[in-house]
VOGU-3710 file (C-alpha; in Angstrom, 3 decimals, decimal comma):
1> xxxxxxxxxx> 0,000/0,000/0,000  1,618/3,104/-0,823  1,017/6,821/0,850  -1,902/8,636/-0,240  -2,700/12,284/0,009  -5,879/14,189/1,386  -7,224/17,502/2,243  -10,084/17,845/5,094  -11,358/21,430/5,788  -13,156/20,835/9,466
11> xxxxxxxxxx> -15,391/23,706/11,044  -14,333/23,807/14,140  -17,276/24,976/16,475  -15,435/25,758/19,675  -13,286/28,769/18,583  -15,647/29,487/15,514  -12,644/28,725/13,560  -11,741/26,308/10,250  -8,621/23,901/10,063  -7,094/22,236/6,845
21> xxxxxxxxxx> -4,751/19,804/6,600  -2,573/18,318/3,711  -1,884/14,672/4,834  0,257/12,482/3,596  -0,825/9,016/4,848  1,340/5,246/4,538  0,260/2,165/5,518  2,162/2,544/8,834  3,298/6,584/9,452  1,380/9,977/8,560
31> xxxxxxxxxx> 2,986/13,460/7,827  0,141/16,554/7,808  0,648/20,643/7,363  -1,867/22,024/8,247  -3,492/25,723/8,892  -5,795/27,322/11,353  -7,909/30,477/11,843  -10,018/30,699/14,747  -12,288/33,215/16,188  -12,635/32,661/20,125
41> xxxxxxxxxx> -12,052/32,522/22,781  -9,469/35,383/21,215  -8,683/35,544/17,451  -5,553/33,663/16,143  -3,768/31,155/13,389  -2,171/28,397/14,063  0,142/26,836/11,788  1,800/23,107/11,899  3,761/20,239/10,693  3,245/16,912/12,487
51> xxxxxxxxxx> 5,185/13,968/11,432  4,990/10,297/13,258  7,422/7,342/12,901  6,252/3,228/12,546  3,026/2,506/14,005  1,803/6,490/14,299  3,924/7,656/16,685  4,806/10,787/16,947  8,250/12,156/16,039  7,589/15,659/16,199
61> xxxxxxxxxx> 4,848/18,076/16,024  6,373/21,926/15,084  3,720/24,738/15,833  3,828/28,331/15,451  0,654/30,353/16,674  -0,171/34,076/15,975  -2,513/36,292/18,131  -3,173/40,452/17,792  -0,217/40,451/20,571  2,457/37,463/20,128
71> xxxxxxxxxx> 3,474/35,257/18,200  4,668/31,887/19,591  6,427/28,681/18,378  6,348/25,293/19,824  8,694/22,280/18,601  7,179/18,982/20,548  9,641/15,864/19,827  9,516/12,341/20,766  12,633/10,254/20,016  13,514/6,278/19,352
81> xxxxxxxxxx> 13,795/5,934/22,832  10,695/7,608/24,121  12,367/10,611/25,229  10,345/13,593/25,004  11,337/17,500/24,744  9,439/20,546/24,304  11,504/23,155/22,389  14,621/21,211/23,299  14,028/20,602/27,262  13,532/17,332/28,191
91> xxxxxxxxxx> 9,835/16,427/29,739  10,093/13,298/31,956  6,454/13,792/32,666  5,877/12,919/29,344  7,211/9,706/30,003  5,561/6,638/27,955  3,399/9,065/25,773  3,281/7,681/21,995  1,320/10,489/20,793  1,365/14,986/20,809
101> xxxxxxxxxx> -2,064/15,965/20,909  -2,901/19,760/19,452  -5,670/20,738/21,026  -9,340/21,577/19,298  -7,370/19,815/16,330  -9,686/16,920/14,939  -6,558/15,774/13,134  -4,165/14,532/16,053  -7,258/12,380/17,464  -6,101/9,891/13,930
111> xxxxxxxxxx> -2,466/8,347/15,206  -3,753/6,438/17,760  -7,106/5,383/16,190  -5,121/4,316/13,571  -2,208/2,473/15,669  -4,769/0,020/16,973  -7,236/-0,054/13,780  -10,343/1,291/16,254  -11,860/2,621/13,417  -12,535/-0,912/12,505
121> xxxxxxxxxx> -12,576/-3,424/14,711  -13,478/-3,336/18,693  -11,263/-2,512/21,403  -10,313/0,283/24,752  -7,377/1,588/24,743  -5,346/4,099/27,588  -2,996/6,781/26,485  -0,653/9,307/27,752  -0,591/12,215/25,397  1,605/15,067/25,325
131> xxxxxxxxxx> -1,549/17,565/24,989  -0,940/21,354/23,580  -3,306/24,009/24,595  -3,442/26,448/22,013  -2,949/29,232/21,106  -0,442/29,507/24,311  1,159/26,029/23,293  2,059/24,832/26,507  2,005/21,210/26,721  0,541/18,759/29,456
141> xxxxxxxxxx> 0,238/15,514/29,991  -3,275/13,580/28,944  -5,130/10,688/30,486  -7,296/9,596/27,457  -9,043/6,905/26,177  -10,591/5,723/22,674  -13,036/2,682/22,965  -14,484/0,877/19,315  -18,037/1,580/19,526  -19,418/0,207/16,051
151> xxxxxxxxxx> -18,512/0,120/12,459  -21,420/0,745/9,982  -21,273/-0,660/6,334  -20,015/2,581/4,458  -17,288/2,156/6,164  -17,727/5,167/9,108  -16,988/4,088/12,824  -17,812/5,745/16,180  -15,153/5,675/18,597  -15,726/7,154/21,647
161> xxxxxxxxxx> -12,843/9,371/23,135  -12,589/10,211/27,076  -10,767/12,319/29,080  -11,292/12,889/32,577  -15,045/13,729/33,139  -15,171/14,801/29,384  -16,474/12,567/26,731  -17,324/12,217/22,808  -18,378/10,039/20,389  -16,230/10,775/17,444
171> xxxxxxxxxx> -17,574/9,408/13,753  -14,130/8,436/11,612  -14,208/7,434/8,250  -12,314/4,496/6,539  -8,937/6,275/6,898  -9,338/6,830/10,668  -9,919/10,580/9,915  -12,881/12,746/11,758  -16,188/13,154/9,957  -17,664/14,316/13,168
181> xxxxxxxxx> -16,800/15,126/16,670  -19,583/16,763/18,778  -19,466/20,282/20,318  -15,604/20,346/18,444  -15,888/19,903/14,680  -17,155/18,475/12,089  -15,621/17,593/8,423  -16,808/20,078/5,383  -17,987/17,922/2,572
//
């Protein structure tokens, strides 16, 4: 199977915003650029590169993010050995996290649906993830967890994603990727 490339647009509700990515997805690894403009809570854009190793883990996720009164960069990297570091300090409460998580990004929910192929057959699965709240980009570590909750014939899956008291049932297409997540975003057609 060789890499394919795609281009969602997603609406994202929460900051009355839009996202598009280019991504560049292999049978085992996905690279994405993608762009953001978002209204609220206070107006900014967000730009980004995230690129995983084997089995959609993250190698690094590079983000720069512009408001009226800063502009601020981020480079997240995860090594061979696990070893995390946020603009070049290491992060040993990072620790055993496969995945960087952008926050109110519909994209970074894919690695780890696609790592254990919830998005077409059942299973639960725990994560740590390296979480970055935007637009400040600080990052923090994530209890999550993504659960297989059915597969319909055209292909779509829900897959319902958890953190803390906070929960969603996301709709992902074939390719793992977000049709649908409630209250966040939801795919343009």
């Amino acid at each position: 199977m060789s890499t394919r490339t795609t281009v969602p647009t997603w609406r994202i509700t929460e900051t009355a915003g839009l996202e598009t990515a280019w991504i560049d997805l292999g049978p085992s690894t996905l690279s994405a650029r993608g762009r953001v403009a978002a209204a609220l809570p206070t107006p900014y854009w967000l730009t980004y590169e995230l690129e995983t190793g084997e089995d959609f883990t993250t190698r690094r996720l590079h983000v720069s993010a512009h408001t009226p009164e800063t502009v601020r960069t981020l480079d997240l990297r995860r090594d061979t050995t696990g070893r995390w570091t946020v603009d070049g300090s290491e992060r040993p409460d990072l620790a055993g996290a496969l995945d960087g998580d952008l926050g109110l990004s519909p994209l970074t929910n894919t690695p780890p649906v696609l790592r254990h192929g919830l998005h077409r057959s059942p299973g639960e699965h725990h994560f740590l993830m390296a979480w970055v709240r935007v637009p400040d980009l600080t990052v923090h570590p994530s209890r999550q967890t993504y659960t297989h909750l059915r597969t319909v014939p055209d292909g779509t899956a829900t897959v319902r994603f958890t953190s803390g008291d906070y929960r969603a049932d996301l709709t992902v297409d074939a390719d793992g990727l977000i049709r649908d997540y409630p209250e966040l975003a939801q795919r343009l057609p």
